[in-house]
C-alpha positions as CSV (number, residue, x, y, z in Angstrom):
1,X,-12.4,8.9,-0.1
2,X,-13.3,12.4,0.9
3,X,-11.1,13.8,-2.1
4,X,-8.5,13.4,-5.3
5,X,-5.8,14.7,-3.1
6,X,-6.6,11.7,-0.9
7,X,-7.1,9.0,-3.3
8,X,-3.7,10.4,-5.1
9,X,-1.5,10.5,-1.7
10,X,-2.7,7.1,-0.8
11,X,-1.6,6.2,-4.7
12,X,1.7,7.2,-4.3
13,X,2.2,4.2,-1.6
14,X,0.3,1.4,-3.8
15,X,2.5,2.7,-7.0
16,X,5.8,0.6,-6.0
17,X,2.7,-2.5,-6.2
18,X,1.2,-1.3,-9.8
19,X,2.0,-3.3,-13.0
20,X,2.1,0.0,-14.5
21,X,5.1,1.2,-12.2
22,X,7.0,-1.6,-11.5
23,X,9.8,-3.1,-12.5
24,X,10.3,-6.4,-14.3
25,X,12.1,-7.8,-11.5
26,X,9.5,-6.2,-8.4
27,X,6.7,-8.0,-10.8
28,X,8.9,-11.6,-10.0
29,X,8.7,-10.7,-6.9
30,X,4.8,-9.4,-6.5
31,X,4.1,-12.1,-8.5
32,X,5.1,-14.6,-6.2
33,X,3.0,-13.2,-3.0
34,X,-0.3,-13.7,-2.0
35,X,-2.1,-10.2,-1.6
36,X,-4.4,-11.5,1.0
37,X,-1.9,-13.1,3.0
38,X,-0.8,-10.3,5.6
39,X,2.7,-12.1,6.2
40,X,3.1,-12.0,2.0
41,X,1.8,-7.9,1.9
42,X,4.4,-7.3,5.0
43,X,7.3,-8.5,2.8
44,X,6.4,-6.7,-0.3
45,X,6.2,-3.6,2.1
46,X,9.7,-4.3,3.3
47,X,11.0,-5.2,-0.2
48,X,9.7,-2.6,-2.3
49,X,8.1,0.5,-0.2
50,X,10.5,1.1,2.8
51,X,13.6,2.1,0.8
52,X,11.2,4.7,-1.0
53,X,8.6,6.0,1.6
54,X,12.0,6.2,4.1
55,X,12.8,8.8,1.3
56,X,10.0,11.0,1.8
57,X,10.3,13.6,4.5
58,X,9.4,12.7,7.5
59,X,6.0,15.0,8.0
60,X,5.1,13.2,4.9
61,X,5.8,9.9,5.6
62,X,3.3,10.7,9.3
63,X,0.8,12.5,7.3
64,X,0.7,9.4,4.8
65,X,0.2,7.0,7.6
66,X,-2.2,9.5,9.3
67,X,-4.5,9.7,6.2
68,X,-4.8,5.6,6.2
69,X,-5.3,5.3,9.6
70,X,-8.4,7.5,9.5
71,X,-9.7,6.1,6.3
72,X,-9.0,2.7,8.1
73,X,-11.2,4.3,11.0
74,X,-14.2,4.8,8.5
75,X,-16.0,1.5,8.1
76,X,-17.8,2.9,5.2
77,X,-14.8,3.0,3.3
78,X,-14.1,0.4,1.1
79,X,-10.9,1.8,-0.9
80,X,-13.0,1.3,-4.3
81,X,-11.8,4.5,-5.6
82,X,-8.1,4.1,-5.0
83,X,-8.1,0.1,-5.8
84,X,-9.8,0.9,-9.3
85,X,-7.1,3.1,-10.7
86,X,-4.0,0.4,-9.7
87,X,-3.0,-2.8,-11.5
88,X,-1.4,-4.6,-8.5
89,X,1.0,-7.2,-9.6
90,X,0.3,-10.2,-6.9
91,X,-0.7,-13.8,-7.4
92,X,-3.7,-13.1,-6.8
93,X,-6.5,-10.0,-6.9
94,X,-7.0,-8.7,-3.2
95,X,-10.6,-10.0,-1.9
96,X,-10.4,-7.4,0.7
97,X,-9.1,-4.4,-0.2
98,X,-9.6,-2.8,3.5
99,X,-7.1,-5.7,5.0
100,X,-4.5,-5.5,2.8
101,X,-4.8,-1.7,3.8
102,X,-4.3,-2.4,7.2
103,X,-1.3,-4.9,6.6
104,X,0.1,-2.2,4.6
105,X,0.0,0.4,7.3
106,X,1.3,-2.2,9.9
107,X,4.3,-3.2,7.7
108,X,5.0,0.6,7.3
109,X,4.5,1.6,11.2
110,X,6.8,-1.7,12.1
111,X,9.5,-0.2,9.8
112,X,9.8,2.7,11.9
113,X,10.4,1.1,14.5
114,X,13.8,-0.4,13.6
């Protein structure tokens, strides 16, 4: 991650994901999906960020999806930084941080298209 500001905008989409942020009922439902399953981080994207990143204006919402594309483009980056300050609530710990990235952003650039 080139800086805080960064690591902290990329945060505010993994929050709705964080044991520390969620709900009782979002952690039944985290808890039950498979973070390294793209088809189980789509529908946790469609269950519990859409409604919220939808609220976010939408220069926001492009600049969000911007920023993880280009870190996405940097095969250097590994997300370390930004997975070490969330405790995601899944079944299971992500094994690859950089996919469940990229299933993140494609659940989020599939929303806008409906």
């Amino acid at each position: 991650m080139k800086s805080n500001n960064e690591i902290f905008d990329l945060l505010s989409l993994l929050k709705v994901f964080d044991a520390n942020y969620a709900s009782d009922e979002d952690c039944e439902v985290l808890n039950d999906l498979d973070a390294n399953n793209p088809d189980d981080v789509s529908k946790a994207v469609d269950v519990l960020l859409i409604s919220e990143f939808r609220s976010y204006l939408p220069t926001v919402q492009a600049r969000l999806k911007e920023l993880l594309r280009s870190r996405l483009d940097n095969s250097a980056e590994d997300f370390a930084q930004l997975f070490d300050r969330v405790e995601l609530v899944f079944a299971s710990s992500v094994a690859d941080r950089r996919a469940f990235m990229r299933a993140l952003l494609k659940g989020l650039e599939d929303s806008g298209k409906s």
